[in-house]
C-alpha positions in Angstrom: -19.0 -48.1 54.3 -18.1 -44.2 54.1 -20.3 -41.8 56.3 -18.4 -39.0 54.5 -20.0 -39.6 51.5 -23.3 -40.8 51.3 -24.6 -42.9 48.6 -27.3 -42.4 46.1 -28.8 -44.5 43.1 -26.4 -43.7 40.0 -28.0 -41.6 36.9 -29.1 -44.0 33.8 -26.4 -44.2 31.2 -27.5 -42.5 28.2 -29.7 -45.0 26.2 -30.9 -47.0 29.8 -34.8 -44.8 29.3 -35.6 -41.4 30.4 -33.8 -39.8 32.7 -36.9 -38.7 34.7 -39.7 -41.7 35.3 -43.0 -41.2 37.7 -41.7 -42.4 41.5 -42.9 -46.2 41.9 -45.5 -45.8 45.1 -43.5 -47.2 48.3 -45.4 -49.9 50.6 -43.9 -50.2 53.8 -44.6 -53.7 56.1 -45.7 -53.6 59.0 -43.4 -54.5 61.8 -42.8 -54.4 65.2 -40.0 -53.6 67.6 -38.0 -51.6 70.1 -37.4 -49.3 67.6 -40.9 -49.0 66.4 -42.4 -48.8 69.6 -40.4 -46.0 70.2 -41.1 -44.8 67.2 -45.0 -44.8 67.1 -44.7 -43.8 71.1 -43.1 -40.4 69.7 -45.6 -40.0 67.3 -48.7 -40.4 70.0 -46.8 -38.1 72.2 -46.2 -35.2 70.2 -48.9 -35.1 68.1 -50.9 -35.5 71.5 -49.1 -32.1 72.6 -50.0 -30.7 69.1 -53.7 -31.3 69.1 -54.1 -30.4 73.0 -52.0 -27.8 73.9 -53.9 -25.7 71.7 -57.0 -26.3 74.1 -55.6 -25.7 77.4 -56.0 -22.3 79.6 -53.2 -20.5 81.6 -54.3 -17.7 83.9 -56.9 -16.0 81.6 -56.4 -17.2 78.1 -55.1 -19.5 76.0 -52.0 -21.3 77.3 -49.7 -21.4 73.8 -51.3 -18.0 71.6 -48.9 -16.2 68.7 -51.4 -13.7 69.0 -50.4 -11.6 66.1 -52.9 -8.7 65.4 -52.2 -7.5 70.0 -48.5 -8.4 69.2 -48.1 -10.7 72.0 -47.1 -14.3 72.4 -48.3 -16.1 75.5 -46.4 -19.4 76.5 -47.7 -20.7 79.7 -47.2 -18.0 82.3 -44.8 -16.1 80.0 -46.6 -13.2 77.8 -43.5 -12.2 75.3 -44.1 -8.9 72.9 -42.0 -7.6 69.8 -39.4 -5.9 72.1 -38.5 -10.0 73.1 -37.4 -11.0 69.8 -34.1 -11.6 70.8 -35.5 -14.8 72.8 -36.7 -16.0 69.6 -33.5 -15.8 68.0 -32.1 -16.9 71.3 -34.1 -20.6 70.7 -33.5 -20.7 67.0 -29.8 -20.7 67.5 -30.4 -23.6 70.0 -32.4 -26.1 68.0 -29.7 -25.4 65.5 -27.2 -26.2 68.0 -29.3 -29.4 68.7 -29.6 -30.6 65.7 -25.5 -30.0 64.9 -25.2 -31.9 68.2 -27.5 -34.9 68.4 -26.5 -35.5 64.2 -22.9 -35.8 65.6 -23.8 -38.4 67.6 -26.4 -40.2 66.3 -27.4 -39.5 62.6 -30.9 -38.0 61.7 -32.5 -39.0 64.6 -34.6 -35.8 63.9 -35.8 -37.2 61.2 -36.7 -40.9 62.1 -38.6 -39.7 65.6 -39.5 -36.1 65.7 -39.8 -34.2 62.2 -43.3 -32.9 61.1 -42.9 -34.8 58.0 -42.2 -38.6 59.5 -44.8 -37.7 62.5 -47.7 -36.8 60.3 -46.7 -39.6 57.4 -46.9 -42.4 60.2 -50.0 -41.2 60.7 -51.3 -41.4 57.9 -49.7 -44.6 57.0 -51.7 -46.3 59.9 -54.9 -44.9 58.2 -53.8 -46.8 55.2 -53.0 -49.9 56.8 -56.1 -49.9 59.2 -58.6 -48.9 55.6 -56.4 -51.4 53.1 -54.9 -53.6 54.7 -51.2 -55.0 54.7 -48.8 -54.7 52.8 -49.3 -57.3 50.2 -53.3 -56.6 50.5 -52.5 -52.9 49.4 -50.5 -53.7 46.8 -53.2 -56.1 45.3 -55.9 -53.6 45.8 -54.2 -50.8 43.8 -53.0 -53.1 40.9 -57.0 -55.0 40.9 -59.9 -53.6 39.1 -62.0 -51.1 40.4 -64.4 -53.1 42.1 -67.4 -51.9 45.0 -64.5 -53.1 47.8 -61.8 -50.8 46.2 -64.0 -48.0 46.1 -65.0 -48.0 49.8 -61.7 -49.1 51.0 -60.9 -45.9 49.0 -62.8 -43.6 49.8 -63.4 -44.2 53.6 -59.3 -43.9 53.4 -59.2 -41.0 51.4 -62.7 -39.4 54.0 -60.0 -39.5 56.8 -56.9 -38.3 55.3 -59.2 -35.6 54.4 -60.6 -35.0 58.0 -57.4 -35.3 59.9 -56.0 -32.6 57.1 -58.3 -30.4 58.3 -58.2 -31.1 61.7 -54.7 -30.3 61.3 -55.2 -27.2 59.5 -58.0 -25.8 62.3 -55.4 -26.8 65.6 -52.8 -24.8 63.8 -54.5 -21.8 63.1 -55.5 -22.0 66.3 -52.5 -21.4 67.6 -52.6 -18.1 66.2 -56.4 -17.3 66.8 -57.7 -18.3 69.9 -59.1 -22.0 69.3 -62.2 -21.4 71.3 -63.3 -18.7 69.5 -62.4 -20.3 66.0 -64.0 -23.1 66.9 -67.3 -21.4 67.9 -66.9 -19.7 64.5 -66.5 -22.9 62.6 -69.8 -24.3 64.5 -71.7 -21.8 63.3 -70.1 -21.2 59.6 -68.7 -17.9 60.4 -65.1 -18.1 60.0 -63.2 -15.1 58.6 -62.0 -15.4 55.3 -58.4 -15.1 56.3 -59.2 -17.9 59.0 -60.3 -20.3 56.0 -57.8 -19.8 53.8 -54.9 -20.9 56.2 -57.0 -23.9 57.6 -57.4 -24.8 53.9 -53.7 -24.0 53.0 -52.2 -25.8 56.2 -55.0 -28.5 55.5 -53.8 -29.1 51.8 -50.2 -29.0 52.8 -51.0 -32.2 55.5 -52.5 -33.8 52.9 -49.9 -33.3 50.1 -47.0 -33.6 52.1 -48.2 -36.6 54.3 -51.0 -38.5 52.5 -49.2 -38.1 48.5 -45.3 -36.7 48.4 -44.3 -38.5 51.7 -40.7 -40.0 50.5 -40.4 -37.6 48.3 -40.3 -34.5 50.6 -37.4 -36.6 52.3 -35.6 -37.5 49.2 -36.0 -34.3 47.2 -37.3 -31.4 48.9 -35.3 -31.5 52.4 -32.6 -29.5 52.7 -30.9 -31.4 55.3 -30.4 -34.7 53.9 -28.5 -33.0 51.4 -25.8 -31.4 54.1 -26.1 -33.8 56.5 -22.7 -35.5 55.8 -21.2 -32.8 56.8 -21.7 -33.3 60.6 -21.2 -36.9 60.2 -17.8 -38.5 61.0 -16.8 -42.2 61.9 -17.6 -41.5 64.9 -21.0 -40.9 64.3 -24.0 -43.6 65.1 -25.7 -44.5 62.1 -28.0 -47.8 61.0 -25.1 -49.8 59.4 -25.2 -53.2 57.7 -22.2 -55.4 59.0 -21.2 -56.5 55.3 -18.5 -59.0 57.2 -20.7 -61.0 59.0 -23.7 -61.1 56.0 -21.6 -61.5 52.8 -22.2 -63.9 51.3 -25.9 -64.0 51.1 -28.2 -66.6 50.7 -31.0 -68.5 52.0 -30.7 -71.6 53.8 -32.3 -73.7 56.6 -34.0 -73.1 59.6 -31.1 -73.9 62.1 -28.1 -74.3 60.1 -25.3 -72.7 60.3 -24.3 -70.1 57.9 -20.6 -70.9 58.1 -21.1 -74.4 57.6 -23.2 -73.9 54.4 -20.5 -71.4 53.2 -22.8 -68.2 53.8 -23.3 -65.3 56.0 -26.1 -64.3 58.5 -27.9 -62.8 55.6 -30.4 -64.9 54.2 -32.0 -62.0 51.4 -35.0 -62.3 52.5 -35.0 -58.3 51.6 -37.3 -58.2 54.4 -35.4 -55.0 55.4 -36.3 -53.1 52.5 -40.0 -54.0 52.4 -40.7 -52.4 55.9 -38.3 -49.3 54.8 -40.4 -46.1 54.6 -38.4 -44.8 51.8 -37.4 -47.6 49.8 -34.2 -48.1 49.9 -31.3 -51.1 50.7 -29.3 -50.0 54.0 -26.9 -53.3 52.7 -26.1 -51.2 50.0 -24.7 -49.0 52.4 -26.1 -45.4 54.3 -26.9 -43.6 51.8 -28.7 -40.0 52.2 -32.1 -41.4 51.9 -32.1 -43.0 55.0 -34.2 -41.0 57.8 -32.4 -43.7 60.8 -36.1 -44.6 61.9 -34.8 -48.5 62.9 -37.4 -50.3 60.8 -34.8 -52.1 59.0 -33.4 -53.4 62.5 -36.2 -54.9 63.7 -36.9 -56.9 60.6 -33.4 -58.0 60.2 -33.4 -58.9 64.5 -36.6 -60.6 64.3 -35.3 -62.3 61.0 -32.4 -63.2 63.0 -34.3 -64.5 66.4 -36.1 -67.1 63.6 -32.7 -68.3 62.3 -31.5 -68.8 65.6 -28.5 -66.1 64.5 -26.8 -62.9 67.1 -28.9 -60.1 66.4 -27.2 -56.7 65.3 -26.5 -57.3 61.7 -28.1 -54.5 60.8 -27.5 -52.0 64.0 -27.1 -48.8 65.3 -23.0 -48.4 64.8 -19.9 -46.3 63.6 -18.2 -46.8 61.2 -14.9 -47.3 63.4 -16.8 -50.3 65.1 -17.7 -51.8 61.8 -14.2 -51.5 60.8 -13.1 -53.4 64.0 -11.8 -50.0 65.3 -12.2 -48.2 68.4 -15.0 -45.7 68.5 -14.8 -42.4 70.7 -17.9 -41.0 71.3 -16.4 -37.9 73.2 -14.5 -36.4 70.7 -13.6 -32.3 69.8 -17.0 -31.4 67.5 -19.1 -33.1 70.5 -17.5 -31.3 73.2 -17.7 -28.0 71.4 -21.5 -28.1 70.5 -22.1 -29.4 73.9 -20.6 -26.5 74.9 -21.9 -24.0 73.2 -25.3 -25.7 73.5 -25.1 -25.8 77.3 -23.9 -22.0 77.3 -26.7 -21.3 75.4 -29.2 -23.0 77.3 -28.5 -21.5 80.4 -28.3 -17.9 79.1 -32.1 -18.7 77.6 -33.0 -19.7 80.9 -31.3 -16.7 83.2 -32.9 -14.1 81.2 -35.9 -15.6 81.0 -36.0 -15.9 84.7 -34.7 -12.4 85.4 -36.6 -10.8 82.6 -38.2 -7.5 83.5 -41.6 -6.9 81.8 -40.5 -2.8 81.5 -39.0 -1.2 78.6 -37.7 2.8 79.9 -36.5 4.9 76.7 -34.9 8.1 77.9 -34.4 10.9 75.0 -33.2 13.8 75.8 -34.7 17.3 74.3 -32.2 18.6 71.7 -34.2 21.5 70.8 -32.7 23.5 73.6 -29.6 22.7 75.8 -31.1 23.9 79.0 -33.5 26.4 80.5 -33.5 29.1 83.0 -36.6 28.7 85.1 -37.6 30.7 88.6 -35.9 30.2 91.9 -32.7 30.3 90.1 -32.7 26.8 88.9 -31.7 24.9 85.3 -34.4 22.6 83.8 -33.5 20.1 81.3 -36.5 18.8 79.3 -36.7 15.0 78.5 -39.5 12.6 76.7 -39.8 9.2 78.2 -41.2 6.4 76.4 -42.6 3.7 78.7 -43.4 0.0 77.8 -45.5 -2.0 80.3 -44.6 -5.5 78.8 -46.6 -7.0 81.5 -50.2 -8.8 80.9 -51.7 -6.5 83.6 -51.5 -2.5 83.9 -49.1 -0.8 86.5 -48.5 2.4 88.2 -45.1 3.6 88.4 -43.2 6.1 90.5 -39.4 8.4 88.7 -37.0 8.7 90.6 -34.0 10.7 89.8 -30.4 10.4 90.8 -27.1 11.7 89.9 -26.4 15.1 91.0 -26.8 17.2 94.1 -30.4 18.6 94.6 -32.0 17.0 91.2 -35.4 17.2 91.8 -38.4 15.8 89.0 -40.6 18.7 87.9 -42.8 16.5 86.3 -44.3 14.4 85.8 -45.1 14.4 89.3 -48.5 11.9 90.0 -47.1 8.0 89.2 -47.2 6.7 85.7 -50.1 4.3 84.6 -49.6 1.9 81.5 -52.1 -0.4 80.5 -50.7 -3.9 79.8 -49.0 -4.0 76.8 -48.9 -0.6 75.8 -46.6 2.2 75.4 -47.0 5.8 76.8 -45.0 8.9 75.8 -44.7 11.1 78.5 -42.4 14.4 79.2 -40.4 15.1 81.9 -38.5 18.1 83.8 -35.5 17.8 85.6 -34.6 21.0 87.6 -31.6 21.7 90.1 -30.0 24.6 91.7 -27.7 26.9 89.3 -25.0 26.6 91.1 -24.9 22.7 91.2 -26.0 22.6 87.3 -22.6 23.8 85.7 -21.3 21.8 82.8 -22.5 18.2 82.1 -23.5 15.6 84.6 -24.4 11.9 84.0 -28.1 11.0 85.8 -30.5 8.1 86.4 -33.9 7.8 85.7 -35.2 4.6 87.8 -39.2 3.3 86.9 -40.2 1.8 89.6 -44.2 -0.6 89.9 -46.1 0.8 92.7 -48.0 -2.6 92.7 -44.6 -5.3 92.5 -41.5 -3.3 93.6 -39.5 -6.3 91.8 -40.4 -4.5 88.9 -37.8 -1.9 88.0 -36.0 -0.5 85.6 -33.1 2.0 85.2 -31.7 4.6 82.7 -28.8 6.8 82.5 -29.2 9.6 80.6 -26.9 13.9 80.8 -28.2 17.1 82.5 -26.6 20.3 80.7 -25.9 23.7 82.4 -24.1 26.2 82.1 -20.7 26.3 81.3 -18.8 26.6 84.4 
């Protein structure tokens, strides 16, 4: 077995047919398992956080809203605006990090437990089972006539791939429209036209993606599985079949030995590539297909707990272990993306928690280098540009520092920003001539009349005359 270079099915030698033939429809077994226990436990969890967190409240409104027209993203008790993009970017660069990491160790488990595309095609796989029935009951039905029993079986199938679709469609525009609302609009036939053409769009994409392609998203349209192998190493745990300990293959007894009847563990009962979602033969080797979702080890264990054999011939391994090598988990890539994941996570967190929602833009007036006002005093003229990223309004009091005597000529009553907005407003500095000479470096420090923790503070020059 090579991780480095992941198998695929060889092209047709020229005269072998066409090159491109319709993809035969996949029918995965049921089974059961550690791994698919886990499995369908990661399914009902995050799909559970998909559906509901749409519908819960935080302080006001909607507890997860990418409220797009107010330019404002509320997550829990955080209210995030365009000025916090960096966050965003902050996050992206994590789950990259992640997914470099946890591949490293452990293959695609992304894609066996957690992707969108495996989460929503379990789903809809269960629908299939629970309308048609198992494996070899679905297979009969689709190659049978179309009789009164294939039509319902059909149809109430195809009724709640169709209704789930949509469902999916409504929760995730309501993540973007406030759910309540869209709902109430929905109830009474109202919706928006740009609200019903995402449902549908989202809605269609379900369907196509998890109901039709499924596999084929995996196999052809996934970027990852195509660079994977290039965070994999033999270090790295991946489903492996232990060709040593099945080779030679064969069926044989309930209770006898394999040695004894000159074969290995593997009987070929092919059992684990019946209950494979996409199809393929992990004894043949990983190969790029493979999502790691475990189904094949349960069927070969429960295989192997009938014929009385060790389980693990098909496992999660390295390809050092399989080898008969020693495999070291803590190795150079590990520690550096555990690294720079950790850094990472704990910037996200710091800034988060000492995030400031106030925004203080100090531009100074070019049209004039100073001005000569009464009393004998230089004014500098400034425009300040305030942004109350806060999901309440505040009052602020300037405060000016810096030089000698520097005193605010306006504005002089506090500031008052409504949440989320932005005021312009202009300001005069002023100080005594003789103090003002040349050029001076100043603060301009925002303070919230209501939450003192709220502060903010920019430098900014006072020019006078030359000395």
């Amino acid at each position: 077995m090579s991780v480095a270079r992941l198998k695929s099915v060889p092209p047709p030698e020229a005269g072998d047919g066409p090159f491109y033939v319709a993809a035969a429809k996949i029918y995965p077994r049921e089974i059961g398992g550690r791994f698919t226990r886990l499995r369908r436990a990661a399914v009902v969890v995050l799909l559970g956080l998909f559906y509901g967190v749409a519908w819960l409240e935080w302080d006001a409104h909607q507890a997860v809203l990418f409220d797009l027209p107010a330019r404002k993203f509320h997550l829990f008790a955080l209210t995030l605006w365009p000025q916090d993009f960096l966050y965003l970017a902050l996050l992206l660069i994590l789950a990259a990090l992640s997914l470099f990491f946890f591949t490293a160790l452990a293959g695609r488990l992304w894609c066996g437990y957690a992707c969108p595309q495996t989460v929503w095609t379990e789903l809809f796989v269960w629908i299939e089972q629970w309308t048609e029935g198992t494996r070899s009951r679905r297979m009969k039905l689709d190659r049978g006539p179309w009789t009164a029993e294939k039509v319902l079986r059909k149809s109430l199938k195809q009724v709640l791939w169709v209704a789930l679709a949509a469902w999916t469609g409504f929760t995730f525009v309501g993540y973007f429209t406030p759910i309540r609302s869209l709902g109430g609009d929905l109830a009474h036939l109202s919706l928006g036209p740009w609200s019903s053409f995402w449902i549908v769009l989202y809605g269609l994409a379900t369907y196509g993606n998890a109901g039709f392609l499924r596999e084929q998203v995996c196999k052809y349209m996934c970027p990852y599985a195509r660079f994977q192998s290039a965070m994999f190493d033999k270090d790295t745990l991946v489903i492996s079949y232990d060709p040593a300990r099945g080779e030679p293959r064969g069926p044989r007894r309930r209770g006898t030995p394999a040695r004894a009847a000159g074969l290995g563990d593997c009987i070929d009962c092919t059992l684990c590539v019946q209950v494979c979602p996409t199809g393929i033969d992990i004894r043949k080797g990983l190969q790029y297909e493979c999502i790691a979702c475990g189904a094949c080890i349960d069927a070969c264990d429960d295989v192997m707990d009938k014929m009385a054999s060790p389980r693990g011939l098909i496992r999660y391994t390295t390809e050092h272990a399989v080898q008969g090598e020693a495999t070291h988990l803590v190795r150079p890539r590990m520690l550096v993306y555990g690294a720079l994941l950790a850094a990472g996570s704990v910037a996200l967190v710091y800034s988060l928690f000492t995030r400031v929602p106030l925004i203080l833009d100090v531009i100074r007036d070019r049209n004039s280098l100073y001005r000569e006002v009464r009393g004998d005093r230089i004014e500098n003229a400034y425009s300040l540009k305030v942004i109350n990223l806060d999901d309440r309004p505040h009052s602020y009091s300037l405060v000016a520092s810096g030089m000698r005597g520097l005193e605010l000529a306006a504005p002089l009553a506090p500031i008052t920003v409504p949440a989320g907005s932005v005021s312009n407003i202009p300001a005069r500095l002023d100080v005594a001539a003789p103090q003002a000479g040349g050029v001076h470096s100043i603060s301009l420090t925002l303070t919230a009349l209501d939450a003192p923790g709220i502060r903010v503070r920019e430098t900014s020059r006072f020019v006078g005359p030359a000395p």
